[in-house]
Every structure is written in C-alpha cells, then in structure tokens.
N, C-alpha and C positions, 0 to 999 in steps of 0.2 A: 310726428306728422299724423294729420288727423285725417280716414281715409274721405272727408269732407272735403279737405283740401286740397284734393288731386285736381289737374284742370280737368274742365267739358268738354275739351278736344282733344283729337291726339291726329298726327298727320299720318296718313295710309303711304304704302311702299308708291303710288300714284302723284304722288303728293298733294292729295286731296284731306279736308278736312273733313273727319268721322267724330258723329258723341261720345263720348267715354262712357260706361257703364257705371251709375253711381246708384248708392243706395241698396235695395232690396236685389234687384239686376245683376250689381257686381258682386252681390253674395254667393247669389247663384252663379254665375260665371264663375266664381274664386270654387265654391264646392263642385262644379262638374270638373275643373281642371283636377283637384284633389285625387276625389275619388275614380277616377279614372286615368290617373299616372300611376306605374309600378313602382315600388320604392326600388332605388336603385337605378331609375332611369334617369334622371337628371345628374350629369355629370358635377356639377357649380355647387349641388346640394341633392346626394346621394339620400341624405336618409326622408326625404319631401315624396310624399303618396299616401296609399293606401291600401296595395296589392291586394285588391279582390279577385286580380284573376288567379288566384291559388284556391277560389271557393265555386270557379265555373261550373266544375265537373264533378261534386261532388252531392250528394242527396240532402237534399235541403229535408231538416231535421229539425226539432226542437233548440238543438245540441248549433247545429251549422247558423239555424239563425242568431243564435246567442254570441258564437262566435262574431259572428258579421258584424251586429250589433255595435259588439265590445273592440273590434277593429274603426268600424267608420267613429267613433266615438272618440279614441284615441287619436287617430292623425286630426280629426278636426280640432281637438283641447289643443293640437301644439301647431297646429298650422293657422287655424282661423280663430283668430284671437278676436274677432269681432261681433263676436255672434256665441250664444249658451245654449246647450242642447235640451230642449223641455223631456222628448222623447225620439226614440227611431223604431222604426215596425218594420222588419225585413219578412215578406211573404214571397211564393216561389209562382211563378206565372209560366205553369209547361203547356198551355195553350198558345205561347208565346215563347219559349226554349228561354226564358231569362228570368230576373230573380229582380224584384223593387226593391227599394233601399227608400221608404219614406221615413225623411227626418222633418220636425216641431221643432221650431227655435225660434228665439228673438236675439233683437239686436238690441246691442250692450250698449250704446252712446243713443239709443232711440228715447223720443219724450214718450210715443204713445204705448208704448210696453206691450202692441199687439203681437201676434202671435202668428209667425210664417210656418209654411210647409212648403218643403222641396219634394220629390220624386223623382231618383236615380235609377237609371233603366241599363242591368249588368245582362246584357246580351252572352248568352254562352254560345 
C-alpha cells in the first residue's frame, strides 16, 4: 500500500470526521512520533524509536552531535522508509535548555524532487 492510498478521513473518538495528514504533514507527524518515542516503549514493537533522551544531559560536543546525528539517522533508514536523508545538523540551544535536531530530506515516490526540512526541538 501506497502511503497515497490512505483515506482523507479518519473518525475522531466524538464521532466526528477529521483530514488525515497526507503528504509532506504526515512525514512530519511520522518523524516527531519517531523521534520522540524511547525505544522500548511501545510494547506491539519494542525495538520503534529513537532514545534521544539518553543525549539530554549530556555536553553537546562535536563528539555528542555526531552521535545524535548517527542515531536520528539510523531509526529513520528503518522506520520511515518514505522519505532519504540529504543531511541532519544537530546544534545545542542553552538559551533555550534544548538541543535542534534539523533534518533535509525528500520524499522518495515525490515527482518534484524538492527538498524539505524538519526541525526537532529535544527539550532537556
């Protein structure tokens, strides 16, 4: 199934009818769920995340952002099979007590071959 093919709708717990996130939207929605689950916390599919919170508390380094990097990088190759990763830039925002996580990427069934950017905000 093609994620094209999903419906426009979905019914809410109200029984009200809501749009579905499709396209660029549900990429983003699919990456904040990602990266913001700890692996190990979905009981259905234990090894689905990306435990950033093991990089909270830690001095954001050359070293830490490569880490980060080579982590958000890895769960998205096996989780979001929709989308290739051009580049990711992890810099530390301690005016803000949290660390960005921006990832460059396209989408793999896209005709126009442009080029998105996300920005993940790891609140310590």
């Amino acid at each position: 199934m093609n994620y094209n093919d999903l419906p426009t709708t979905f019914k809410t717990r109200s029984g009200e009818q809501a749009p579905a996130s499709r396209g660029v939207r549900a990429i983003f929605n699919s990456l904040n769920n990602l990266l913001a689950t700890a692996e190990g916390s979905l009981p259905g599919n234990p090894a689905y995340g990306c435990s950033l919170e093991k990089f909270l508390f830690e001095p954001i380094d050359p070293l830490q952002q490569k880490l980060i990097s080579e982590q958000v990088r890895y769960s998205i190759s096996r989780f979001e099979k929709r989308i290739t990763i051009m580049n990711i830039v992890v810099t530390d925002d301690p005016e803000y007590n949290r660390i960005l996580i921006q990832l460059y990427f396209r989408i793999l069934d896209s005709v126009d071959n442009e080029e998105h950017d996300y920005i993940f905000k790891l609140t310590r």
